[in-house]
ROMAR-189583 format. One record per residue (C-alpha): residue in one letter; x, y, z. Coordinates in steps of 0.5 Angstrom, whole numbers, plus 500, padded with zeros to 3 digits. Each point is the difference from the previous one (the first is absolute). Layout:
<recs>
AXYZ/...
</recs>
This chain:
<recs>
X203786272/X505497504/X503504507/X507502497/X504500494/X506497499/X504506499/X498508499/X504505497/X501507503/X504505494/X506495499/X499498508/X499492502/X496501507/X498492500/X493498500/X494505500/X493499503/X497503493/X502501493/X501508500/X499500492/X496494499/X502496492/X494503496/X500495493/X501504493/X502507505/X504504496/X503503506/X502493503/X506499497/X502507500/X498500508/X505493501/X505502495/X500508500/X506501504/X497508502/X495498506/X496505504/X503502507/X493501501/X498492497/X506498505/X497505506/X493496499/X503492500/X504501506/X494502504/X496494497/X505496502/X500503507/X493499501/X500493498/X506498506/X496504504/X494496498/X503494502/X504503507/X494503503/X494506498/X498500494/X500507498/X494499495/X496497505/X495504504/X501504506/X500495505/X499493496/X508498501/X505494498/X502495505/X507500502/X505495499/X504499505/X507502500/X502493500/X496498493/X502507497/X507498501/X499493497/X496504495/X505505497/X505494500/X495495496/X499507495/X508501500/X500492499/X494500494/X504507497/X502498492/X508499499/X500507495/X499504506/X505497506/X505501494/X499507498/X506501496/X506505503/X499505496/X492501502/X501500507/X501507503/X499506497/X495499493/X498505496/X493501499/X495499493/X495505499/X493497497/X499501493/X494502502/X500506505/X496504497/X503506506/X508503498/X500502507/X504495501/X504499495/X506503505/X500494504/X501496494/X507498501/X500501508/X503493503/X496497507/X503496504/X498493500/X501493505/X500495497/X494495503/X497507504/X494502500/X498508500/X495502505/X493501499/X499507497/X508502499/X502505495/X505497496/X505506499/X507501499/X505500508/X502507501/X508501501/X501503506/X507501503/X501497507/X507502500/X499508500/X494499505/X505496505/X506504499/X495506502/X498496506/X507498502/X502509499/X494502504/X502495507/X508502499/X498508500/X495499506/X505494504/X505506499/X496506502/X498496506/X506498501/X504507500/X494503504/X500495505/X508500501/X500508500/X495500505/X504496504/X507504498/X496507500/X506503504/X506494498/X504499494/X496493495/X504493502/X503500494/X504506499/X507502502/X506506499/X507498499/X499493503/X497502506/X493497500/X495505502/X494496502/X495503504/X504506502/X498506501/X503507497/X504501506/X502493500/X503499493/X504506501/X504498507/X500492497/X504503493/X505506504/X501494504/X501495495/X504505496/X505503505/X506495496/X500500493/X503493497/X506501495/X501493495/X504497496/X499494498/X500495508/X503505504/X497506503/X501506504/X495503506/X500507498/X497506504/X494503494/X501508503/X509498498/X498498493/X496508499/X494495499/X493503504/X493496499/X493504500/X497495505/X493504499/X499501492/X503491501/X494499505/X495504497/X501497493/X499492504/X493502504/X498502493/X502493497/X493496499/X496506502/X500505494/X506497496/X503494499/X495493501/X497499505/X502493500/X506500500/X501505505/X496495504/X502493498/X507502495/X506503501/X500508498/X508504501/X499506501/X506504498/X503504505/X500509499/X508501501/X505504499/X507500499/X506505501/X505499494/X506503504/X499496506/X498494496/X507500497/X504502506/X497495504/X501495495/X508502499/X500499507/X499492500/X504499494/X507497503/X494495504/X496498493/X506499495/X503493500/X507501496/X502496495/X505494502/X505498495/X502493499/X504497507/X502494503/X498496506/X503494505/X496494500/X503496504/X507502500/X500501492/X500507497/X495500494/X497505495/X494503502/X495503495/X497507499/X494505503/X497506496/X498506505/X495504501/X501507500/X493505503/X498505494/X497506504/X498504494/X496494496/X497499507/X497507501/X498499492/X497494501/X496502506/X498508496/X498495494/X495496503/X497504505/X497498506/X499493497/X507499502/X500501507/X492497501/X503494504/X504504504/X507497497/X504504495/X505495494/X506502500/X504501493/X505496500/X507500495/X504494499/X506501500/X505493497/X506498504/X508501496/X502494502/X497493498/X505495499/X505499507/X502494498/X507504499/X502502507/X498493504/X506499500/X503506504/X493500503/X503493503/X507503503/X496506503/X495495504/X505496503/X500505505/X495505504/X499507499/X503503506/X498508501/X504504506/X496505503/X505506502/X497505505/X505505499/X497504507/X503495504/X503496496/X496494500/X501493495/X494496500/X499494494/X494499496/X501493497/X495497493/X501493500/X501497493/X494497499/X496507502/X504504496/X501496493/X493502498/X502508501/X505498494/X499503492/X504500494/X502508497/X502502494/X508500500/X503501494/X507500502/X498492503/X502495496/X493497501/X497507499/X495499506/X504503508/X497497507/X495505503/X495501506/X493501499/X498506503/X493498504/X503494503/X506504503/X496505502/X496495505/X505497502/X504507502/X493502504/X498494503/X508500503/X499508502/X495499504/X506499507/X501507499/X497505505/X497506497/X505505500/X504495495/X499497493/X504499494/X498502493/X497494497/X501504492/X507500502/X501493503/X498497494/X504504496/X506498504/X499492500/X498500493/X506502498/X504495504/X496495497/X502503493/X507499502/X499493503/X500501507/X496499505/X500504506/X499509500/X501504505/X493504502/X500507504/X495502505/X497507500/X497504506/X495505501/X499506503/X499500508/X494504503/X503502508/X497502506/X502507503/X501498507/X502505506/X507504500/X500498492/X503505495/X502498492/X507499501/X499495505/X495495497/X504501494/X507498503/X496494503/X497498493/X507501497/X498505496/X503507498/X495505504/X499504493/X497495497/X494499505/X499507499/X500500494/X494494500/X497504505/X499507496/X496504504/X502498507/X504505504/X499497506/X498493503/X494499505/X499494505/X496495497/X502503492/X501494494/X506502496/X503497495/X506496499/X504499494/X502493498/X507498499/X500499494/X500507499/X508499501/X501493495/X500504493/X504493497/X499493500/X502497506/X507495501/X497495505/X507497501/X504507503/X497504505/X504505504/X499502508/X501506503/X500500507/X499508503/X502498507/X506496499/X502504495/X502493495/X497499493/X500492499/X500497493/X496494499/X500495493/X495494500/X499502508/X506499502/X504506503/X506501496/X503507503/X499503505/X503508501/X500505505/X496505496/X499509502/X492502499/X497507501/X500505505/X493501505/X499507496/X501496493/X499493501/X499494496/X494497500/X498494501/X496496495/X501495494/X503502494/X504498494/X506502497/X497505495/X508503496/X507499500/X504506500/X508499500/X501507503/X494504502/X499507502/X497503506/X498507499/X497502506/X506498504/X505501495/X502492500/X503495495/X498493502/X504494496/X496494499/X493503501/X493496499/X494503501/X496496505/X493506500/X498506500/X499503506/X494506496/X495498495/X502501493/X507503502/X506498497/X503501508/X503493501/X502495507/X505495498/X505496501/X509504500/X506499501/X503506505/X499506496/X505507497/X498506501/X505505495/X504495496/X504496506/X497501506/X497494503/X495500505/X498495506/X505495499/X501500507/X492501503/X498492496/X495496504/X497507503/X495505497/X502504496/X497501494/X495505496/X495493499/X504496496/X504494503/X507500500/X504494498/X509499499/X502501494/X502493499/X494498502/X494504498/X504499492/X500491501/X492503501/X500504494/X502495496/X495494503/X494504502/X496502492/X495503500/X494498504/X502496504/X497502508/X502504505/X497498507/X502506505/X498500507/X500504506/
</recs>
């Protein structure tokens, strides 16, 4: 019986040559055709061909398992197995190296038509997996490959070290932080990092003292405790030390970034106060079309839409959203757009172009002492302050104006020569030079205003006196100083500004000077004196006081009932008590009874009640050149 069999069938499996033949032919076996052509073969037949065929490569390798104990094989070397195994793969039928495609892998096994145990009959159809060429070790269970489910088992793994990495890592770090804020957390953009309690609370009222208010690129520092706003530091801080600790992950609290939101309060009156308080810095007013020069040509400039502060939807926006709206310490401010009227100057280049070939000139009165100064803006600076308004009556319908805010910068930046008793009425001014604009002319006059003094008692003082040094009617000091009957050295009083006594708008051209020691009156036109008169003022009880005054009435024929006198020509110049109608000013020689006329004779000498007495044909020139406002300068 030859060594090996070409090839051996295992079920419907080809393993190559087999030292035995599992199922030998027998002639005339009724059993033999059904046994080589029964596609149904018993597990168990195969179970049994696969251990003889390992016995038989084992009785070529090396121990015989059917030998007895102790009688052994000899070993071939390695070497010669090798060569072996190669010549034995060499020697393999051509059936068995071409194993068609759908026969390697997975191959159903055939259950033996002649196993006579149906306990098997389960694993009928199980599928065993098969290598092509391989062999199955010695007394290996053929048996179905369990599924088992790798990724479940890794994905627990990987859930299992993550968990401990995270308990380790928050333990760890909250042990080294046991007193201190994790590394990850902050409040209203203050990193927090390591404080302790006490510590957070002093770095957020520091950070907090100034609340940033925000519209778009611009900002303003304001004070928090002015916008009504309070930060419970303690409720912030007690919320930080927690995070990573019994909320919020712990590592986020260590290696992320956790913002807390800060406790705050606000106050809704002080908040709205506050905010209408900085509304004239926030607004940005709406620039209609204008003109500008560019190299000496006037040219269309286009318009800008203003931006105006909604106080209310501000205060709504920050109530709807809570503490979130000031998490960053910064509160948006809502703002309303406002469109510009004008959006086409191409109408007035030309009248632009006639305006701008001169300066801006502005003469700067001080009605006190008479003083002219000229503040001068050059073509160039102030071409761009130029817009266009709606003017219906124009052909063009558009009329030159000046914007508002670059005059008002202009004006502030010039005033700054004042000292601080002095200054001008910015509203006023503009008002005054943008209706010269209007009238195409390019130079105003701009009065200077005074305020209230603040004197010094000294030694031997009495009202009366530091009232005729200040030019000012002793009852009106009074009358600033209620509640002082008598002066102390060393006291501070009050002082009232001249321009108490300039009710109207002032003639800078016209100035009159009444001289009490000379006893003249002088009358000045564009600074030059064009009269000059004896003149008669009050008697020592009843003087006329020195002071800056106006021309405030014109009476042709002006009762004095006190004194019983008729006085021609008379204008008033003050009043000597606050709010009588008790008048000082300027008359001819006074009648008394219808014809007598007093003091013809006493002109040039103190004669009068307080009013300064001029002839007849002099104080009438005067009546009818000096109108109302322009000033009275009396010195002692």
């Amino acid at each position: 019986m030859p060594l090996f069999r070409p090839n051996i069938r295992l079920g419907n499996m080809l393993y190559g040559r087999s030292p035995v033949d599992v199922n030998p032919v027998v002639p005339n076996n009724p059993m033999r055709n059904m046994h080589r052509y029964n596609p149904m073969r018993g597990v168990n037949s195969q179970v049994n061909r696969a251990r003889n065929l390992t016995n038989s490569a084992q009785r070529m390798g090396g121990m015989n398992p059917n030998m007895p104990r102790g009688v052994q094989m000899p070993k071939m070397p390695s070497g010669q197995m090798k060569s072996a195994n190669i010549r034995q793969s060499a020697k393999m039928p051509d059936v068995m190296r071409n194993i068609p495609q759908q026969r390697q892998g997975y191959v159903p096994q055939q259950a033996s038509a002649t196993m006579p145990n149906r306990a098997y009959a389960p694993n009928v159809n199980r599928r065993m997996p098969v290598m092509q060429g391989q062999m199955p070790p010695a007394g290996a269970r053929i048996s179905a490959p369990r599924r088992r489910n790798w990724l479940l088992w890794i994905a627990l793994v990987i859930f299992g070290l993550v968990g401990m990495s995270s308990l380790l890592i928050g333990g760890g770090a909250a042990f080294i932080y046991s007193n201190g804020i994790l590394p990850g957390v902050s409040a209203g953009n203050v990193n927090l990092s390591g404080m302790s309690q006490s510590e957070a609370r002093a770095a957020l009222e520091n950070s907090w003292s100034e609340i940033t208010l925000r519209d778009g690129q611009r900002l303003w520092q304001v004070e928090r405790e002015s916008l009504g706003i309070a930060i419970d530091t303690s409720a912030t801080t007690e919320e930080a030390y927690w995070q990573g600790r019994g909320a919020g992950n712990p590592l986020n609290a260590i290696f992320g970034d956790v913002e807390i939101t800060p406790f705050v309060t606000v106050d809704i009156n002080t908040l709205t106060n506050a905010l209408n308080a900085v509304i004239d810095d926030v607004n940005i007013a709406p620039v209609d079309a204008g003109v500008t020069l560019v190299n000496g040509v006037v040219e269309a400039t286009p318009p800008q839409v203003g931006h105006l502060l909604d106080v209310e939807a501000t205060v709504n926006q920050l109530q709807s959203m809570g503490a979130s709206a000031l998490a960053s310490g910064t509160i948006d401010l809502v703002m309303i757009e406002v469109q510009p009227q004008i959006f086409d100057s191409s109408g007035i280049v030309q009248a632009a172009s006639t305006l701008l070939a001169n300066p801006l000139t502005l003469r700067v009165y001080d009605p006190a002492t008479g003083d002219i100064v000229f503040w001068t803006a050059e073509p160039e600076e102030w071409a761009n302050w130029i817009s266009a308004s709606s003017d219906p009556s124009s052909a063009t319908g558009l009329a030159l104006s000046l914007q508002e805010t670059p005059l008002r910068v202009f004006l502030a930046s010039e005033a700054t020569v004042f000292d601080a008793s002095r200054f001008i009425d910015v509203d006023e001014a503009v008002a005054d030079v943008q209706t010269a604009i209007a009238n195409n002319v390019t130079s105003t006059t701009l009065r200077v205003y005074h305020n209230d003094r603040q004197h010094v008692v000294q030694s031997g003082e009495t009202i009366t006196s530091i009232a005729w040094d200040y030019g000012v009617p002793y009852p009106y000091v009074q009358q600033a100083n209620p509640g002082v009957d008598a002066l102390t050295v060393g006291q501070t009083i009050t002082i009232p500004t001249v321009d108490t006594f300039l009710p109207y708008p002032v003639v800078p051209e016209k100035r009159i000077v009444v001289s009490i020691s000379e006893q003249r009156v002088r009358v000045y036109e564009n600074g030059s004196v064009i009269q000059d008169w004896l003149a008669s003022t009050g008697v020592s009880d009843s003087p006329t006081w020195a002071g800056v005054y106006q021309i405030i009435s014109h009476e042709p024929n002006a009762y004095a009932g006190n004194w019983n006198l008729w006085m021609p020509y008379f204008m008033g110049v003050y009043q000597p008590i606050p709010g009588s109608e008790f008048t000082n000013g300027f008359h001819g020689y006074p009648t008394r009874g219808g014809g007598q006329i007093l003091w013809v004779n006493n002109l040039g000498s103190r004669v009068t009640f307080g009013c300064i007495m001029l002839s007849d044909d002099n104080v009438a020139w005067l009546y009818d050149w000096a109108e109302e406002g322009v000033v009275v300068e009396i010195r002692a």
